[in-house]
C-alpha positions as CSV (number, residue, x, y, z in Angstrom):
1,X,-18.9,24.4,-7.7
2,X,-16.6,27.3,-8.4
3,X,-15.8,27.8,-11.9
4,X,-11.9,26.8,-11.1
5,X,-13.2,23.8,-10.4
6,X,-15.6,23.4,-13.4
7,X,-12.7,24.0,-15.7
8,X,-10.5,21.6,-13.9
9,X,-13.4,18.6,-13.8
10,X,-14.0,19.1,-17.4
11,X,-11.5,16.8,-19.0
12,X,-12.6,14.2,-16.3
13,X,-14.5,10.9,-18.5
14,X,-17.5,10.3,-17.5
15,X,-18.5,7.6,-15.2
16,X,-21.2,5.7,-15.3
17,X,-23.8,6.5,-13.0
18,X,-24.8,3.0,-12.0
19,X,-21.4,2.9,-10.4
20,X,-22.6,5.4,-7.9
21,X,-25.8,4.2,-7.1
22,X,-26.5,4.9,-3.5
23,X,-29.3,1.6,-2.8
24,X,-26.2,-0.6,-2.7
25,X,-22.6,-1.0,-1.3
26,X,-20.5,-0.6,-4.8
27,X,-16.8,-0.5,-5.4
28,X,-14.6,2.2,-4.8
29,X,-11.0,2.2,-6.6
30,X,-8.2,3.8,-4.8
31,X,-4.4,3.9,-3.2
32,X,-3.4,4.7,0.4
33,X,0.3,5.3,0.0
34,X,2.2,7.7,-2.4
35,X,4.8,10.8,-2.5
36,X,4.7,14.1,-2.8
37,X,7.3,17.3,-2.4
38,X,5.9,17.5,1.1
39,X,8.6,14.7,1.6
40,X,10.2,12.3,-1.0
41,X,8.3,12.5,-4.1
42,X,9.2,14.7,-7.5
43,X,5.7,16.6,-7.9
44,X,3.2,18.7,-6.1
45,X,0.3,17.5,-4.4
46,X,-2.3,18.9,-6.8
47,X,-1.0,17.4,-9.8
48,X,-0.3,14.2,-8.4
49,X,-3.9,13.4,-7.0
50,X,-4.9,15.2,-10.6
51,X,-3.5,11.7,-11.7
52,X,-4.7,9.5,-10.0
53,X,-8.6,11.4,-10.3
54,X,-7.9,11.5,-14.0
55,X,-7.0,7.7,-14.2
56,X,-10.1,6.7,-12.5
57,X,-9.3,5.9,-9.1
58,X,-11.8,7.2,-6.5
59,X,-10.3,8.0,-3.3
60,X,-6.2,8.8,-2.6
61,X,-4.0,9.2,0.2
62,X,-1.0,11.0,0.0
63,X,1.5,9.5,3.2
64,X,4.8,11.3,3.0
65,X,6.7,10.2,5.5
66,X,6.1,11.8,9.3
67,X,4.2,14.7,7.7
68,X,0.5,15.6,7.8
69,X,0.0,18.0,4.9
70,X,-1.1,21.1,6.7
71,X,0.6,24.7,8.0
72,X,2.8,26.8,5.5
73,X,5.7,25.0,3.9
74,X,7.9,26.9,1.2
75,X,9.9,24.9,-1.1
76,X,13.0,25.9,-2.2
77,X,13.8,25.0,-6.1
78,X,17.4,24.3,-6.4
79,X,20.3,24.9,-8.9
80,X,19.9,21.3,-11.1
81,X,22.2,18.5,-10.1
82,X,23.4,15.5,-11.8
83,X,22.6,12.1,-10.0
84,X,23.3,9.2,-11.9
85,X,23.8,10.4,-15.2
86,X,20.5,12.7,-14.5
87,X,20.0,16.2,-14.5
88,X,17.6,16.7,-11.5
89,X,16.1,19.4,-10.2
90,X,13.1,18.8,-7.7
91,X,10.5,21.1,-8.2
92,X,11.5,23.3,-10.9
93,X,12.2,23.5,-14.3
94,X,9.7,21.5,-16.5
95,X,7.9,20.1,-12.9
96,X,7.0,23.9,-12.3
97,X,5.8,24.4,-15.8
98,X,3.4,22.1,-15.7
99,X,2.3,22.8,-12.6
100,X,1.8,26.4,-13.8
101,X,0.0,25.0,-17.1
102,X,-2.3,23.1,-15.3
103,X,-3.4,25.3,-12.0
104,X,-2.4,28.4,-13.1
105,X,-0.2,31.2,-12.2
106,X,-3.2,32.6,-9.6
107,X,-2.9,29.1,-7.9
108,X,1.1,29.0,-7.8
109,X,2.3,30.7,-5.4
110,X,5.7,31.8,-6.2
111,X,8.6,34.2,-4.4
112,X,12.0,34.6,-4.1
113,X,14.0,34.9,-0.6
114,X,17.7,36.3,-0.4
115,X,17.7,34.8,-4.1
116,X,16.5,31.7,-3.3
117,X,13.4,31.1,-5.7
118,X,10.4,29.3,-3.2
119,X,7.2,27.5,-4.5
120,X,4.8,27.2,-1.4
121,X,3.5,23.6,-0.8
122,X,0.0,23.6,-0.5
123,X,-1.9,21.8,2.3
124,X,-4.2,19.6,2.0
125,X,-7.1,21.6,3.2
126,X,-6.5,24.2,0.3
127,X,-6.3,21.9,-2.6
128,X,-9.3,19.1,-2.0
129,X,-11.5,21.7,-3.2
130,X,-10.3,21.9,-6.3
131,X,-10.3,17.9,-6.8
132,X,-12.9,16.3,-4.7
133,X,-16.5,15.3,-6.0
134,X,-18.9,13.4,-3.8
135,X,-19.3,10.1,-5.1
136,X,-16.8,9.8,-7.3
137,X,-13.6,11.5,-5.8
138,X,-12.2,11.5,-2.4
139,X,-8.9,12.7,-0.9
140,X,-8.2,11.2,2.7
141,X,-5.9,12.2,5.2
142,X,-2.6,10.3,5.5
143,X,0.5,9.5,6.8
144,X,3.6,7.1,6.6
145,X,5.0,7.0,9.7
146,X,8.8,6.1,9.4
147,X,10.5,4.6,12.5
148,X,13.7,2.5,12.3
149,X,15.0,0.0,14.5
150,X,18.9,-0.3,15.7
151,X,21.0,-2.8,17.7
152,X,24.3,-2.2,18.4
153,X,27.0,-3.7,17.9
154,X,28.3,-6.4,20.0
155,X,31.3,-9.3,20.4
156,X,29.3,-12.0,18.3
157,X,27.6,-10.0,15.6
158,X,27.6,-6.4,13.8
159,X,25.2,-3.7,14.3
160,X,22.2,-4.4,12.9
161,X,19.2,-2.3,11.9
162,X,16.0,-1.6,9.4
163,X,13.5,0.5,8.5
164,X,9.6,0.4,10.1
165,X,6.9,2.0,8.1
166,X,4.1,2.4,8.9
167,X,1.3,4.2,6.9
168,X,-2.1,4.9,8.8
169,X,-4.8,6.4,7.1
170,X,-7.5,9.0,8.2
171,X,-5.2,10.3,11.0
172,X,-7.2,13.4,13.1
173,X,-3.3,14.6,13.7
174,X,0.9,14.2,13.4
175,X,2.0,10.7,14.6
176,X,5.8,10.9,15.4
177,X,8.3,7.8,14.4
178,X,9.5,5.8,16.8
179,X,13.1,4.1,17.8
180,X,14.0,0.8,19.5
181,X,16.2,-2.0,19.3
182,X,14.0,-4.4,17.5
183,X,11.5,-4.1,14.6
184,X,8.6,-5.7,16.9
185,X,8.9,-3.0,19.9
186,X,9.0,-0.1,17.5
187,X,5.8,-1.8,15.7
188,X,3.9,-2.1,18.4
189,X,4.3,1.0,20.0
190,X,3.8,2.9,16.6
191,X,0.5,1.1,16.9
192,X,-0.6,1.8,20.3
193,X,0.1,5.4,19.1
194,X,-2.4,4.8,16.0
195,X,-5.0,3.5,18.5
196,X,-4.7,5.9,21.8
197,X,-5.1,9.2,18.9
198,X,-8.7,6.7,17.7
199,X,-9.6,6.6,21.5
200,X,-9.2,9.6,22.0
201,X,-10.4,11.7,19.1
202,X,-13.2,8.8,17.7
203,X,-11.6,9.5,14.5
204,X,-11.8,6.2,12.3
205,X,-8.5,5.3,11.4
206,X,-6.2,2.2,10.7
207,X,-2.8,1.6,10.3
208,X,-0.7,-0.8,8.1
209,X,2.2,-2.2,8.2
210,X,4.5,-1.7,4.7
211,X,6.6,-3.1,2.9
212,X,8.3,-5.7,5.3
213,X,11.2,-6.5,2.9
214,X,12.3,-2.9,2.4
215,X,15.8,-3.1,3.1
216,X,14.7,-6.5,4.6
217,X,13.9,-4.6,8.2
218,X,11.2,-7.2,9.2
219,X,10.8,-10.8,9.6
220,X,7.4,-12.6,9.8
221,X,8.4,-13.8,13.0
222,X,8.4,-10.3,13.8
223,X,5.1,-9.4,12.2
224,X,3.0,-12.3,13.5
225,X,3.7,-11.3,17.3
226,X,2.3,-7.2,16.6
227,X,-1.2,-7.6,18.3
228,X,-2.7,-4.2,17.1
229,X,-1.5,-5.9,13.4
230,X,-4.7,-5.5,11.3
231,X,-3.1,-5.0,7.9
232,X,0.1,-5.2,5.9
233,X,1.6,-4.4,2.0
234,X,1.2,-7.7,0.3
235,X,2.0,-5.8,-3.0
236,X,4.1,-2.7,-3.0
237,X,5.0,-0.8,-6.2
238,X,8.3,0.4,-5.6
239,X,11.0,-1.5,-7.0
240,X,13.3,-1.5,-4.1
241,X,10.8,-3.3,-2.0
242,X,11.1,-7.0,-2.9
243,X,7.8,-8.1,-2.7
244,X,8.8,-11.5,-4.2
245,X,11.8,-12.2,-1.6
246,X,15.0,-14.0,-3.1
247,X,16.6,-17.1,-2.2
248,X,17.1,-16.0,1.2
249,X,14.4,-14.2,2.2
250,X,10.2,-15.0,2.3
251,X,8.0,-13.4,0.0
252,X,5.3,-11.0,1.1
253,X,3.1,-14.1,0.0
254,X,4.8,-16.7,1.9
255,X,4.7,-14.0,4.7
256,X,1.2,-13.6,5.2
257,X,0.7,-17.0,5.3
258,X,2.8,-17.6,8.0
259,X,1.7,-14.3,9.7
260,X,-2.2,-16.1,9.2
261,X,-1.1,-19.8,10.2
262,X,0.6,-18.9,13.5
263,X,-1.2,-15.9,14.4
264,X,-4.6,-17.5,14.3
265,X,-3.7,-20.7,15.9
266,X,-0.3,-20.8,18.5
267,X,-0.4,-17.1,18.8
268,X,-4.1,-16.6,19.4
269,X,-4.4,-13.1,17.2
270,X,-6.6,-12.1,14.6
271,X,-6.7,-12.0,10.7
272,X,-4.4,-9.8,9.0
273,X,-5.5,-8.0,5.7
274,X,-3.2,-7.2,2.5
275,X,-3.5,-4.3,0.8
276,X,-2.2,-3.1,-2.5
277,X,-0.2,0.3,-3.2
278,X,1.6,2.2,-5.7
279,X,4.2,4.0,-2.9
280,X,5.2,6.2,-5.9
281,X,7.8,8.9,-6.0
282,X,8.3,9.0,-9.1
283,X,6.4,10.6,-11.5
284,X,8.0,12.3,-14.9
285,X,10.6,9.0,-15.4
286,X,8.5,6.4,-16.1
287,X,10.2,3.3,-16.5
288,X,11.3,0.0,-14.8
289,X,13.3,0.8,-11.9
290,X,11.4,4.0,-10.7
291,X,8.8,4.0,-8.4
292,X,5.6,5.0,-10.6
293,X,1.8,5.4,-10.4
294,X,-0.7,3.1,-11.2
295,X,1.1,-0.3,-10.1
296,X,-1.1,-1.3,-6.8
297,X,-4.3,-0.3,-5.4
298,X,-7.2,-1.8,-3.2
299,X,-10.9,-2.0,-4.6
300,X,-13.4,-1.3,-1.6
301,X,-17.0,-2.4,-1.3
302,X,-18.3,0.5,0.4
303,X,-21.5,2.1,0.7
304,X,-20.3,6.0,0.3
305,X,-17.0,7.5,-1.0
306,X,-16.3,8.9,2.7
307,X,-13.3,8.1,5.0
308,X,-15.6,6.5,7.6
309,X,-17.2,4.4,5.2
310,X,-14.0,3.6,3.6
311,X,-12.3,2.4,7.1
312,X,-15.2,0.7,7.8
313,X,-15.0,-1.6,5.0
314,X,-11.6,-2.4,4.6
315,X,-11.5,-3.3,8.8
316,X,-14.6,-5.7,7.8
317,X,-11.7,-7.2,4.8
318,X,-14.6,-6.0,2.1
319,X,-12.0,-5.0,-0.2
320,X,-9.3,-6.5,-2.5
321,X,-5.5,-6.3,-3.3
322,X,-5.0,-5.8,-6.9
323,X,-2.3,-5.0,-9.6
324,X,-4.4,-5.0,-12.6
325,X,-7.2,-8.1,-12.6
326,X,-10.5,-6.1,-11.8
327,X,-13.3,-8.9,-10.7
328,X,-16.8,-8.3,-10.9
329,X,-18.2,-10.3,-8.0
330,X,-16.7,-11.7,-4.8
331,X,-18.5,-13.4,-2.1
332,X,-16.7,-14.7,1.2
333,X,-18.4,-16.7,3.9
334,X,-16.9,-19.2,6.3
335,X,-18.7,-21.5,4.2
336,X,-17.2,-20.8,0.4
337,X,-15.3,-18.4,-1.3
338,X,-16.6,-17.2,-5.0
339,X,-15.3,-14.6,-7.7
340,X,-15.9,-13.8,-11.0
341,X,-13.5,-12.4,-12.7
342,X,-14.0,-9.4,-15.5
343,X,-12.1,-10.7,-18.2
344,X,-10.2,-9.3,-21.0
345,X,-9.6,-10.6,-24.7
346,X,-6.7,-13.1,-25.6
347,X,-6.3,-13.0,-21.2
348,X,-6.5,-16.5,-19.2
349,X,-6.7,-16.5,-15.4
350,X,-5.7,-19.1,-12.8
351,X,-7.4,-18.6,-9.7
352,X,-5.0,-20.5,-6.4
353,X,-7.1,-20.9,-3.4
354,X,-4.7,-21.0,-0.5
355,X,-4.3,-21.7,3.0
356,X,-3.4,-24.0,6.1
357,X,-5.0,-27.3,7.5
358,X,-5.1,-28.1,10.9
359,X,-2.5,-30.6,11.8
360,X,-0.2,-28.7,9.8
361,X,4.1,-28.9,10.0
362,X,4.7,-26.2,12.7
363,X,8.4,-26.6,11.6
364,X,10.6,-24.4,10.4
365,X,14.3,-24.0,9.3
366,X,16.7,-20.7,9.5
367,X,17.4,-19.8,5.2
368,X,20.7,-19.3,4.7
369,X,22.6,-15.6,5.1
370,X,22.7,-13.8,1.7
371,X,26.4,-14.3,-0.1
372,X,25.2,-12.0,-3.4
373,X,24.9,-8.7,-1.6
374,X,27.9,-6.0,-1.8
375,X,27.3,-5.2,2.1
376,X,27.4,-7.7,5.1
377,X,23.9,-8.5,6.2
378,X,22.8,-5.8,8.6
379,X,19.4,-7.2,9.0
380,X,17.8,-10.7,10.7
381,X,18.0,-13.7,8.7
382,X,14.7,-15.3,7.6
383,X,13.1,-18.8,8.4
384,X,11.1,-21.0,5.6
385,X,8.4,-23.1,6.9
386,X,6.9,-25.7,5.8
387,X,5.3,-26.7,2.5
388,X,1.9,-27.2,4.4
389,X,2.1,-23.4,5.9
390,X,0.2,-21.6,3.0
391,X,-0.8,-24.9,0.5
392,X,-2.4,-24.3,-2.6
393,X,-6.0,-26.1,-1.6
394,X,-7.2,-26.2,-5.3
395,X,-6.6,-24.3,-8.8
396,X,-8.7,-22.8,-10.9
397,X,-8.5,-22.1,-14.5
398,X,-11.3,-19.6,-16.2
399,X,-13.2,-16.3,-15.1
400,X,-15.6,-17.6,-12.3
401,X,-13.9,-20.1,-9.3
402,X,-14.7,-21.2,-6.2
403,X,-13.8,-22.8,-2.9
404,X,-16.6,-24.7,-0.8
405,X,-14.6,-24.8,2.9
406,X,-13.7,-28.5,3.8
407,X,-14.2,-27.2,7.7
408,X,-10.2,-28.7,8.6
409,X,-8.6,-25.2,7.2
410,X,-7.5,-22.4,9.2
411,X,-8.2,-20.0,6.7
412,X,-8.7,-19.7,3.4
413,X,-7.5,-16.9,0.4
414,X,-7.4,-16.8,-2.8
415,X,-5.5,-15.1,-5.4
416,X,-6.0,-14.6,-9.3
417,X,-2.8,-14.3,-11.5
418,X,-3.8,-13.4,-15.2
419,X,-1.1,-14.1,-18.4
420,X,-1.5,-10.3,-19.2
421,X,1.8,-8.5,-18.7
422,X,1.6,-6.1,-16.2
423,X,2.3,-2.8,-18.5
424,X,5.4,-0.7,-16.0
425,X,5.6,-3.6,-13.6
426,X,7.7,-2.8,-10.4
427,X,9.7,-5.6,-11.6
428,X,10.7,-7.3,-15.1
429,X,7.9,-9.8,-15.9
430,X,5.6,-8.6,-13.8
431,X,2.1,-10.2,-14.7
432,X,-1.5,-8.5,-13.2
433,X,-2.4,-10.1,-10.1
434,X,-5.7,-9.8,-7.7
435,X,-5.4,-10.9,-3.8
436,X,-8.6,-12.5,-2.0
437,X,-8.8,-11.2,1.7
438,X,-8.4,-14.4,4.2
439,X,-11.6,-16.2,5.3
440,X,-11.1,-17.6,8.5
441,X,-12.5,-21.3,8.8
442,X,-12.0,-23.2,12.1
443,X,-9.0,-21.7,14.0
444,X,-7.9,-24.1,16.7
């Protein structure tokens, strides 16, 4: 270990050294999509996977969007500029100073370019070094892949269009964005795209679908038809993102279980997976209404801190959504479903275990167009579905529950709300949440 990165591990707290035992598979912390100058974010890529090391997560990915964070990239600091009442300026001022406090001038690299002042970006190759320890900390390749979809406009209705992201993780190169008419072609070929670079390179990867109700660009009837669709946002920090839908629109909740309930019975496709993320930009204004660290992540049960190992067990569902309940055990079999939560002081914990029976209500009804939005709707309307797409099977109060499988379900998933405020919630009272990865029963 170089002595740079001695001096920079050293305010690192310990961890224990159980946690890193190499006999068994053991639980990794980390989150798979965030910002950085490379696209949208406020702060450079050292100091924001310095956070994330520092606040004990274990392996990062940093997915700006249609970027891989290699080559030579200079980035031009700006004269400061108000925006809403803010003085902003990206990249300099008191962003650069602490980027200079905390690498060093030797590490900055600074110039100046027919006066325009530069600070070089640094790729992703250059600065692991100074960051990753084996075991315990682990930057992974990323991207978020950001397509959109557009229909014109025509007699009967407006244009209409969305955003399609699509993060994928481990990629060997540069995935470009796609364009169609329709959120479902741009999906699926974004996908094949994923899975042809796999083939080709035998680079473990996967994709992910985000946040669905960003700008409300995807439906679930959308989603549930995307056959290369192995996992989706189920909680998304950013505040923009709507993870709890509105009057009009599904949840990402209600989402998955109709993705689950129709994909795994008329539709004849597999299990889909949600993950948690931060999908921070944000990261000197902390406050409700900016898109911060720490919100979102996924807890893997993985036998080493390695990208292969990682893929590996999330594609297997070993892993867990969470947005602040941490759980000690879980144990998932076609047979029963069983977690123990690790529990806090003064905090209850009501553990839902969800899913369809067979024989279910297949019917659903169009929800009606927004009337509380400044802008006409450019986007497809939802559908609700029934009451018995995505029931509550039982309810759990305490730190341990449990689900022994009836055999008539589809699936079964759990999820574990606590009554602990969530402290810089994406949204105003916010409480910490956990989301059980699908178990599929007895799919017809």
């Amino acid at each position: 270990m170089t002595i740079r990165r001695l001096l920079l591990a050293a305010p690192l707290l310990a961890l224990p050294l159980a946690l890193f035992s190499a006999d068994q598979p053991r639980w990794f912390k980390g989150n798979l999509h965030t910002h950085t100058l490379w696209s949208d974010g406020d702060d450079y890529p050292e100091m924001v996977a310095d956070w994330y090391k520092r606040n004990g997560y274990n392996f990062l990915g940093l997915s700006d969007h249609n970027k891989i964070q290699e080559g030579t990239v200079w980035f031009e600091i700006k004269q400061p500029v108000s925006l809403k009442g803010e003085v902003v300026q990206r990249g300099g001022g008191a962003v650069l100073q602490k980027y200079l406090q905390r690498f060093g001038a030797d590490w900055v690299e600074q110039r100046e370019v027919n006066a325009k002042k530069e600070v070089r970006l640094k790729p992703l190759a250059e600065y692991r070094e100074l960051l990753e320890e084996s075991g315990k900390f682990l930057m992974i390749p990323s991207e978020e892949i950001s397509s959109s979809w557009i229909r014109p406009k025509t007699a009967t209705e407006p244009q209409l269009g969305g955003p399609v992201h699509i993060n994928v993780t481990n990629p060997h190169s540069l995935l470009t964005a796609e364009t169609g008419d329709n959120a479902l072609d741009v999906m699926r070929r974004v996908l094949e795209n994923v899975a042809a670079q796999r083939e080709k390179t035998g680079q473990p990867m996967f994709a992910h679908i985000n946040h669905p109700n960003f700008l409300w660009g995807i439906t679930v009837e959308e989603l549930m038809k995307v056959e290369r669709e192995k996992f989706f946002e189920v909680y998304n920090g950013h505040p923009g993102v709507e993870n709890n839908g509105d009057a009009t629109r599904l949840s990402m909740d209600a989402m998955w279980d109709a993705m689950l309930t129709f994909r795994l019975t008329e539709l004849k496709l597999g299990v889909v997976y949600g993950v948690g993320v931060d999908d921070s930009h944000h990261y000197h204004d902390i406050k409700l209404g900016k898109s911060n660290t720490g919100r979102g992540w996924v807890m893997v049960r993985a036998r080493h801190l390695t990208p292969e190992s990682i893929v590996k067990a999330m594609e297997a569902g070993d892993f867990y959504a969470s947005s602040g309940v941490v759980l000690s055990e879980v144990k998932s079999s076609a047979q029963q479903i069983a977690v123990t939560i690790q529990s806090e002081p003064g905090v209850t914990y009501t553990t839902q275990f969800i899913g369809t029976r067979k024989g279910f209500d297949a019917r659903s009804e169009l929800m009606a167009a927004p009337t509380s939005e400044k802008q006409p709707r450019r986007t497809l309307p939802h559908r609700r579905y029934s009451k018995e797409v995505g029931a509550v099977l039982a309810e759990v109060k305490g730190t341990s529950a449990s689900y022994t499988m009836k055999g008539d379900e589809i699936y079964v998933r759990a999820r574990i709300t606590s009554s602990k405020p969530k402290v810089n919630g994406s949204v105003a009272d916010e409480v910490e949440t956990a989301w059980i990865q699908p178990v599929v029963v007895s799919a017809p």
